[in-house]
C-alpha positions, -999 to +999 in steps of 0.1 A: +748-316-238+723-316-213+689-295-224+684-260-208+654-251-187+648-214-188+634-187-165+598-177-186+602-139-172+641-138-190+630-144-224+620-114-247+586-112-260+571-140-284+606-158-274+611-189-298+606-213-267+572-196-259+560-200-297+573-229-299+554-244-269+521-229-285+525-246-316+533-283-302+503-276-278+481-275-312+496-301-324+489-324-293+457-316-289+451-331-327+453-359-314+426-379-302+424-388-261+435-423-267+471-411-283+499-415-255+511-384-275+475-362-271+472-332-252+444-349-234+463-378-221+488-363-206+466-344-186+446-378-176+479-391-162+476-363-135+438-366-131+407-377-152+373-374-153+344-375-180+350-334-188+380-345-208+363-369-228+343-352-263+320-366-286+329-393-307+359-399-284+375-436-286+388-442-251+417-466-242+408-496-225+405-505-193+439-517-189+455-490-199+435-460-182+441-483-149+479-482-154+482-450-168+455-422-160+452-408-123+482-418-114+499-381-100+513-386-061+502-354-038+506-355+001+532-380-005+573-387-007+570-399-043+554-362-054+584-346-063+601-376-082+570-387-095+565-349-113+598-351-126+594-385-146+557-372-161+572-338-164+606-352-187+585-375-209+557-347-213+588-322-225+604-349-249+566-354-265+566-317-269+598-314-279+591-343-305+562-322-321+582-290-317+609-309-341+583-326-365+568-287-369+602-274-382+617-263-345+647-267-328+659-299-315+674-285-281+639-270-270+632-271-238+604-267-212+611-230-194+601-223-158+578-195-139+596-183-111+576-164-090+604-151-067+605-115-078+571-092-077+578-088-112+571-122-121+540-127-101+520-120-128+510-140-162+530-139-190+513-116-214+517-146-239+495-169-222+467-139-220+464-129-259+438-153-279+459-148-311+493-158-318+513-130-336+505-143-370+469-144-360+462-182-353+445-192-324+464-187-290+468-224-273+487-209-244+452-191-237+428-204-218+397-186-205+395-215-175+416-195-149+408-171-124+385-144-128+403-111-143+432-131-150+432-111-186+454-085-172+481-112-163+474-096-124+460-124-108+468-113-072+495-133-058+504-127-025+544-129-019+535-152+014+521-174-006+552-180-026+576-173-001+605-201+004+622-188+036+599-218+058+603-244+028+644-239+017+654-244+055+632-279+063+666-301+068+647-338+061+630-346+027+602-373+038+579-371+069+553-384+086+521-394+078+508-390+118+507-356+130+548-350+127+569-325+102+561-340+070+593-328+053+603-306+025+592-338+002+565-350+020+549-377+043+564-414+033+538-432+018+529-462-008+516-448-041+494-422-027+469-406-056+452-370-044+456-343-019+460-351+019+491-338+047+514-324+022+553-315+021+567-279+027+575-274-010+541-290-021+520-273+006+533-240+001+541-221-032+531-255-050+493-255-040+490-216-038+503-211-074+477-240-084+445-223-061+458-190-073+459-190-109+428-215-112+403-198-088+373-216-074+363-231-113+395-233-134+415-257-151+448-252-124+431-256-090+418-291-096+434-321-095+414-333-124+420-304-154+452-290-140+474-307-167+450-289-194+463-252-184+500-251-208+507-226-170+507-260-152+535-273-168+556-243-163+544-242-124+559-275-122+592-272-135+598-242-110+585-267-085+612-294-096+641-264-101+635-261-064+643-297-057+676-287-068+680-257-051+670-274-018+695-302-020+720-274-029+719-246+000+727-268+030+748-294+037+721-316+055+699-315+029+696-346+008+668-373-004+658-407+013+679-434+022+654-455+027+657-489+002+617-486-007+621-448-019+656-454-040+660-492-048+646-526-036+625-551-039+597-526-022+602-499-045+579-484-065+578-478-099+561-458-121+556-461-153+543-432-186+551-430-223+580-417-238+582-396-272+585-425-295+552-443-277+574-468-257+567-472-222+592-458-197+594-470-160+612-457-136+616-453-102+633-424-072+662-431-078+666-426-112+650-391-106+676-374-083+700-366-111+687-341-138+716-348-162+716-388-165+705-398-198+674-405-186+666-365-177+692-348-196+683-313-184+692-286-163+682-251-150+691-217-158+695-204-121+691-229-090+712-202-069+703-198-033+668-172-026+679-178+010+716-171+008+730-162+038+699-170+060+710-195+085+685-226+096+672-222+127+689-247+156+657-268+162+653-280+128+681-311+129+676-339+106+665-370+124+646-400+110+612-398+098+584-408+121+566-447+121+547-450+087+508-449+092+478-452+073+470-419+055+437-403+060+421-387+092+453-382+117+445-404+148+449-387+189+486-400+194+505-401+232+533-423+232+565-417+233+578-441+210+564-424+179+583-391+190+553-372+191+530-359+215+497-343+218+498-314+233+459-302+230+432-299+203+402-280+197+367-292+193+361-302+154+340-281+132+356-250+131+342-229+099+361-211+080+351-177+056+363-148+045+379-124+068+391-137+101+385-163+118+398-178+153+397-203+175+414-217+204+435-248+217+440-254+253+476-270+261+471-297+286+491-293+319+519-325+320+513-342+357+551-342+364+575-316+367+591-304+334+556-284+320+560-275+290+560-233+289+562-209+264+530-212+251+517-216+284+532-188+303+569-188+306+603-194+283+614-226+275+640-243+259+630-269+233+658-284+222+660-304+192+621-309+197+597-292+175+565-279+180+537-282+153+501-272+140+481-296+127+450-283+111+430-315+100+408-326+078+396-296+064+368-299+036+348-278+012+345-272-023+360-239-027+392-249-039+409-219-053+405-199-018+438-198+008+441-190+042+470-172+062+476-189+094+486-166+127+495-182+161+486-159+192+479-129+167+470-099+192+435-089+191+444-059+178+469-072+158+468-061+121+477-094+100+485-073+067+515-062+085+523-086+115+548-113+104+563-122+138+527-140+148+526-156+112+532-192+106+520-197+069+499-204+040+466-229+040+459-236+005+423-257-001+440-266-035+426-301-040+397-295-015+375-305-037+390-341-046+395-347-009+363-338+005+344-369-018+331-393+001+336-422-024+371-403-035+404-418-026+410-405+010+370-410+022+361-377+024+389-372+051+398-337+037+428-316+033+459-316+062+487-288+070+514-289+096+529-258+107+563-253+126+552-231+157+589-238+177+600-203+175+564-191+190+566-225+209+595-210+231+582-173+239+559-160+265+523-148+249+515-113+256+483-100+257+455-114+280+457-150+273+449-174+297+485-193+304+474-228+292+457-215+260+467-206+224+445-189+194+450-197+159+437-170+137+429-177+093+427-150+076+410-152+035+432-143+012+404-130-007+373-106+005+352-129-019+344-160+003+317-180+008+307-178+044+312-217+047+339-219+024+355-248+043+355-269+073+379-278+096+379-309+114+406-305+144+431-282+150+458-300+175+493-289+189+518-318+189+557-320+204+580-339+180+613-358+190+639-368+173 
């Protein structure tokens, strides 16, 4: 029988599960950095750097942290099959210890679902220092947002709202400026942050910024694996895998021979319970109940049940491959999209609000687009999107919400028809490096603007003109908490 996943926020207090997981947590981290098994090396396989290494430490060699260590795909197609291989060999090491500690065999990893107000808080387990019999906490960490003690660490319900992620009908993207999918952008192996999926660009990196602020374990790429909350986070995140491929008909994962099986596939490769290396590739992640997995979830009912998706978003093929990194000026036609207009870079971003503005360029031949520029329109099976690019800093546990021809007297606590999403700088850190992975190129986020696309902007705008408006999510921010490189308005066609 297949393992069962459980919602955290339905067990009762000190549930065996949660006890459990502290005690095969101190177990694990027994072990020295150089154990496949250690508490330490799993978190390397996500990210590593010289913090996680202590005094006397023995590392692996070379060999091994090259194949092994830093190996986590972000802005990518391979992120959500990729977490779910780490994330079943992680739960079988825990379960191993679990079982070697007296526990039960079927123990199972449980999940923080953050759909209810209720559960946007902390467990109170993971915020007491002492287990019930005294012993030191290992669920607790002090390397998490400030205040977080209280288990209130201010989640916004935008920021984990599904209703733009559950009705994105294709699972990869592009790379170049187009809808990168509920999966994310197809890609080779693609280690760090850069234009992300729905799924991974929205409740994924706001839980992560969120919970780890601007110096904890969860908001970098590096330490994330250390917080025991990250491994929870992440089985939500692969619930909603399922869920996704569930709730609509069109909804299913790549065809493509490189993503499932081929000679360009990719494989990836970790250590099982027993020590044994386990490779495996997409394809052998879409089915949580194959031997392989084994496991299935509690609840992957519908959030959006009854919430139709919107006639515009079709499922066509995913855009030409490029090179990730800075997203180039693109015009023709035979990549399906098309600039529309883009701001000047440099754009600063701090607390509060901030705006600028993108001025659509007028088509020489009849047909101009409208809607945004003065009149109604009807878009078809095109889509309209916001690229905000390369976007740097350091503050990575800050967010922004992102408006599109907000009034200027528009109040952006309450105004959700001008609203088109969250901008997490999760992972700003990583991708702002200069000698990192993606050359200092920064963060990316595509928005779906269609629905604004296709209405007439009141107010005083100029016709050919469109503001975007970010607005902090916290008071707290730095005056130059980021940078934004471009913002740019693009037309996708299928």
């Amino acid at each position: 029988m297949a393992h069962l996943r459980r919602n955290l926020w339905a067990l009762t207090p000190w549930d065996p599960i949660i006890l459990w997981y502290a005690r095969a947590i101190a177990e694990m981290q027994k072990r020295p950095i150089s154990a496949p098994g250690s508490w330490r090396w799993q978190a390397a396989i996500h990210g590593f750097h010289d913090g996680l290494i202590e005094p006397g430490d023995a590392l692996p060699n070379d060999a091994d942290i090259e194949d092994y260590w830093n190996q986590c795909q972000h802005g990518s197609w391979y992120f959500l099959p990729w977490h779910r291989g780490y994330l079943a060999a992680f739960e079988a090491i825990v379960r191993a210890a679990v079982v070697g500690l007296g526990g039960p065999q079927d123990w199972a990893l449980p999940y923080w679902d953050c759909s209810k107000p209720e559960w946007q808080r902390l467990r109170p387990e993971f915020c007491a220092p002492k287990l019930p019999d005294g012993q030191d906490n290992k669920l607790f960490v002090v390397q998490r947002r400030e205040h977080f003690e209280t288990g209130d660490v201010g989640i916004d319900p935008r920021g984990v709202a599904l209703d733009r992620i559950l009705i994105e009908p294709r699972f990869g993207g592009s790379s170049s400026g187009g809808s990168t999918g509920f999966g994310g952008p197809e890609t080779d192996f693609f280690h760090g942050p850069g234009a992300s999926g729905a799924l991974e660009g929205g409740i994924h990196n706001y839980i992560h910024g969120r919970v780890g602020g601007s110096g904890g374990f969860m908001s970098s790429f590096e330490e994330a694996g250390l917080d025991p909350l990250f491994w929870l986070h992440h089985c939500n995140i692969d619930r909603l895998w399922e869920v996704w491929r569930s709730r609509d008909k069109v909804h299913a994962d790549p065809a493509e021979a490189h993503w499932r099986t081929g000679p360009r596939t990719k494989k990836f490769k970790v250590h099982g319970s027993d020590g044994k290396v386990w490779t495996f590739t997409s394809q052998q992640m879409v089915d949580t109940k194959a031997p392989s997995l084994n496991y299935e979830y509690e609840d992957v009912t519908d959030p959006l049940a009854g919430i139709a998706r919107p006639p515009h978003l079709k499922p066509f093929a995913a855009a030409p491959r490029r090179p990730a990194g800075k997203l180039a000026m693109v015009g023709k036609r035979k990549t399906g999209i098309r600039m529309l207009g883009a701001s000047t870079p440099g754009m600063k971003l701090g607390s509060g609000r901030r705006s600028a503005t993108v001025a659509i360029q007028r088509p020489k031949k009849a047909g101009r687009l409208k809607g945004l520029t003065g009149g109604s329109m009807d878009l078809g099976p095109d889509r309209i999107l916001l690229n905000i690019e390369n976007i740097t800093g350091t503050d990575r546990g800050q967010a922004y919400h992102v408006y599109v021809n907000l009034p200027d007297d528009g109040d952006p606590e309450t105004d959700e028809r001008h609203y088109v999403g969250m901008m997490s700088l999760f992972g700003i850190d990583t991708a702002s490096a200069p000698n990192g992975p993606h050359a200092g190129n920064g963060l990316s986020y595509v928005f779906d603007i269609t629905r604004l696309a296709a209405e007439r902007p009141g107010g005083t705008r100029k016709a050919d003109e469109i503001t975007i408006d970010f607005v902090s999510d916290d008071q707290d921010v730095s005056a130059e908490a980021a940078q934004v490189g471009r913002i740019s308005i693009v037309r996708e066609t299928p």
